[in-house]
N, C-alpha and C positions, 0 to 999 in steps of 0.2 A: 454173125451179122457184120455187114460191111462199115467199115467209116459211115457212107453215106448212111444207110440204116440207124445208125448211132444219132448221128446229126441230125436226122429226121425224127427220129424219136422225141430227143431234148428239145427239140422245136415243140412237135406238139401237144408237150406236157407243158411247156411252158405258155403256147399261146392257149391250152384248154383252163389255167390255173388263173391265166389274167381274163381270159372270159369271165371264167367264173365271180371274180372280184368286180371284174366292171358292173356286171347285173348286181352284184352288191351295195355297190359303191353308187351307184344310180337309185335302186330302192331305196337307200339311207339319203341320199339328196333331195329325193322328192317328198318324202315324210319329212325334210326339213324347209321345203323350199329353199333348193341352195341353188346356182349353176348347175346343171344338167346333163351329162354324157349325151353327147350326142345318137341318135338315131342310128345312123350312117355307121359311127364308128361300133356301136354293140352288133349290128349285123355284120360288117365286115371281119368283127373278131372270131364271127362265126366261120365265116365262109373262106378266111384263111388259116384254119385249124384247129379253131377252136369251140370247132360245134358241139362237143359232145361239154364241155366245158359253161358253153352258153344256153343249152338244153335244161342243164342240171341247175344252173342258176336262177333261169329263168322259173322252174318250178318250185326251188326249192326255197327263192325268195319272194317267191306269187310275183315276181313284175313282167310288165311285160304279155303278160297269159291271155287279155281279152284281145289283144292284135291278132288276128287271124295272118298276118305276113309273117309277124315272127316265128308263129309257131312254124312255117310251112319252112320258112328259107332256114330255119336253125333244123327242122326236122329232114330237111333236104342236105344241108352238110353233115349231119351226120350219118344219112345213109350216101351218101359219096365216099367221106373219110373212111367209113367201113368198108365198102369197095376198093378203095386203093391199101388202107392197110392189110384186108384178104392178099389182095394182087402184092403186095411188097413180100408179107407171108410167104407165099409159094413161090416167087422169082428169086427169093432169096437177096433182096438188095439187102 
């Protein structure tokens, strides 16, 4: 695997690990009425890498699940990211 490969990996276990927290961290806020994670930013955690991260969260902490947008655009990054990681797979980056 190349540097690049290397670096892209550590990216996407890192922004799939802070998805997963954010849908966390958002469930545990709204069963406290505290401030609130933004909309905006749980999707975009998805749709920059950390969809399968935001997927897993979302189900695993029921939040999130009656939005039909999340479920599409986090189910839509994650079959993208598997697309590129395939394609990374066989180009050999």
């Amino acid at each position: 695997m190349s540097e690049l490969g290397k670096l892209l990996t550590v990216y996407l276990v890192f922004m799939n690990i802070a998805s997963f927290v954010m849908y966390g961290m958002d469930k545990y806020k709204a069963k406290k009425q505290a401030w609130r994670i933004p909309e905006n930013a749980l999707l975009m955690s998805a749709v920059c890498g950390g969809a399968y991260g935001a997927y897993l969260g979302m189900n695993f902490f029921h939040h999130k699940t009656k939005h039909v947008y999340f479920r599409v655009i986090n189910l839509a990054g994650v079959i993208i990211w598997t697309g590129l990681l395939i394609w990374m797979l066989f180009s050999r980056i």
